[in-house]
C-alpha positions, 0 to 999 in steps of 0.5 A: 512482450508488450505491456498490458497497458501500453498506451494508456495515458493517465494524468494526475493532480497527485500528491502525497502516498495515495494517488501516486501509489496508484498511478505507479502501479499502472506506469510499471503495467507501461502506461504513460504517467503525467504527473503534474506538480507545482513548479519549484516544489513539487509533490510535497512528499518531495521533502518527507525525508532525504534519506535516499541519496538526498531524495524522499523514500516516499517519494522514490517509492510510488513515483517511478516511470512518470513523466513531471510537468511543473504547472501553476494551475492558478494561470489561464495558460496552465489550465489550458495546457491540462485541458488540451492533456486531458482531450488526449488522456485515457485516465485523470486521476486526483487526491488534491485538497477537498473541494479543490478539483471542482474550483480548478473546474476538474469535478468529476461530473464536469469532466465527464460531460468535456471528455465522454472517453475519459476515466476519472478517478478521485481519491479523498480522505472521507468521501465527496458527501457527508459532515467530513467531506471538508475534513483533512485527511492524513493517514495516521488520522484515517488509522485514529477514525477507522478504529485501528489504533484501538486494536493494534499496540499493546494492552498499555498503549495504541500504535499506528502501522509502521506503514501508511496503511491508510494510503496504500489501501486507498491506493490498491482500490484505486488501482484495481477500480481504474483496471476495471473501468479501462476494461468497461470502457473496452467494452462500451467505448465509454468512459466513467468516473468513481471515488475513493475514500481512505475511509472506506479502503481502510474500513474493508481492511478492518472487516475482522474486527468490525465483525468481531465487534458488532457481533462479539460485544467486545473489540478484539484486544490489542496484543502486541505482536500475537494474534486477538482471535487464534493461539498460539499465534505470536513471538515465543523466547527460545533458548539461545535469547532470540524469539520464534514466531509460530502460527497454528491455525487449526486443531490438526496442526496443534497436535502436531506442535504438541506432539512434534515440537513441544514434546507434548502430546498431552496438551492435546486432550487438555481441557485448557487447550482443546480448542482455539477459543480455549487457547486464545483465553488460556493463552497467558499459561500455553505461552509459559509452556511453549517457552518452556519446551523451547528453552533447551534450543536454537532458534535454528533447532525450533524452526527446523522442528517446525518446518519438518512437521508443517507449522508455519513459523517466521523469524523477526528481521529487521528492514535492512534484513529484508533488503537482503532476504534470500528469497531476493535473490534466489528469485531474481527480484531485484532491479535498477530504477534511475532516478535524478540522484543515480542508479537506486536498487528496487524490487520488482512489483508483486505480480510476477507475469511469465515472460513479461517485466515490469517497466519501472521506469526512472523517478523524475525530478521536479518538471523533468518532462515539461517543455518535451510535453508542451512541445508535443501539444504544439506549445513549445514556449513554456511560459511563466505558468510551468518550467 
């Protein structure tokens, strides 16, 4: 079955997490990524670690099935290959330095005006307007600006997601806005141009909080690995050493746990505990009597327990863990994506499409596909500006 976005072309002045993010989630629909990087280096997340094989896991992760041409695009020559591209290309996407597109001549309004069918997406740290529009951006310091920090952690100390959250919502806004221009352009033969901020990703991300700031008084608490707003919510110790993580989301199914699990039925019409804002302030005390009621038993035996009368429950894995979880397998999602370095194990993307695979296509090395793409636009000499 054809792929949705077969045929598209996208070319990409990307690097780090956020724009390639974005750009692998359209190669893997079949578009024809380009990814121009600098000759020799590359994309500097290239040398974030080594840990696969002796290349970068961010690396390996967001840049599958593209195509890398190794352009200096401070050379006359470079900038007349990316044009001759562009005049060909569906989407332009970048996240440079700020400022840095519009002295390359690649603004979006410049663009527009070159290549009226051409979509052009920016993607920054804090936005194109504004006193922090020249400001630096990297995820763990979007996290620090977009007041995250303050509410993850524990009550002692802040701590960052263990993920570049930052990046990946900024990514998936991308993603999901150059879907929707493509199908606009569809429609009205024209092309567009928006921006991405990380800011902004990350801000609608923290709606709750926000919320619960600006109207609460106060911000929601950091917790460690429990919930702010909802209890019990969080890892309980059982008797075997191990913890359980329960999830009660509302009053019928706080019955059933005191009724079912802890034994309970009591605890229901306890003035302590009738409600979830009453559990959440009277957590410190609901935590001692579920731990408790769980110390006679397995982790096995609780989530059995749980299972059986429709609470929501989850056990800690680690990493390599989930690389195995059971779910992989029983669901077949689990690929190979060739990569410089050989065969790397990879999981499918998250939309499952009855009838259709993803591409997932191999992840290139530094200025793989340059002379092969030069050919095509009739300039098969290379020259000193790409390799």
């Amino acid at each position: 079955m054809l792929l949705p976005l077969a045929g598209v072309t996208v070319v990409s002045l990307e690097q780090a997490i956020a724009a390639p993010f974005a750009t692998r989630q359209l190669a893997d629909l079949g578009a024809r990524v380009i990814k121009v990087e600098r000759p020799g280096d590359g994309d500097f997340a290239r040398s974030f670690d080594d840990t696969v094989e002796g290349m970068s896991s961010h690396f390996v992760w967001v840049n599958r099935g593209k195509e890398s041409l190794a352009l200096d695009l401070k050379d006359d020559r470079a900038r007349e290959i990316l044009a001759r591209l562009l005049a060909r290309a569906d989407v332009f996407v970048q996240n440079l330095a700020p400022g840095a597109a519009d002295r390359l001549g690649l603004g979006a309004a410049e663009l527009r005006e070159r290549y009226p069918r051409l979509i052009v997406c920016g993607i920054s740290g804090y936005g194109t307007a504004g006193p922090y529009r020249d400001k630096k951006a990297y995820d763990l310091l979007v996290q620090c600006e977009a007041g995250l920090l303050s509410i993850t952690g524990t009550p002692d100390a802040p701590a960052k997601a263990g993920i570049p959250i930052a990046d990946i919502a900024a990514g998936m806004y991308a993603y999901t806005g150059l879907l929707t221009a493509l199908y606009e352009r569809q429609l009205t033969g024209e092309g567009s141009a928006f921006e991405v901020s990380m800011l902004d990703a990350l801000g609608e991300w923290m709606g709750f909080p926000y919320y619960f700031a600006t109207y609460g008084g106060t911000p929601p608490p950091r917790t460690g690995a429990r919930h702010a707003a909802i209890a019990p919510y969080g890892p309980y110790r059982v008797g075997d050493g191990s913890q359980v993580f329960v999830g009660v989301q509302n009053d019928r199914e706080w019955a059933a746990l005191c009724a079912h699990v802890l034994g309970r039925p009591d605890l229901v019409e306890d003035p302590r505990f009738r409600t979830n804002s009453l559990r959440v302030t009277g957590n410190e005390r609901l935590t001692e009597l579920i731990e408790t009621a769980f110390a006679d038993r397995t982790a096995a035996e609780i989530v059995e327990r749980l299972d059986a009368v429709g609470i929501a429950n989850a056990r800690m894995r680690t990493v390599a863990e989930f690389a195995d979880h059971p779910q992989h397998a029983a669901r077949d999602r689990l690929r190979s994506v060739d990569s410089p370095v050989g065969p790397l194990r990879a999981l499918l993307p998250p939309v499952t499409v009855t009838g259709r695979e993803a591409a997932m296509g191999p992840v290139p090395a530094v200025g793989e596909h340059t002379r092969a793409i030069l050919a095509e636009l009739g300039m098969a000499d290379p020259g000193p500006s790409a390799e």
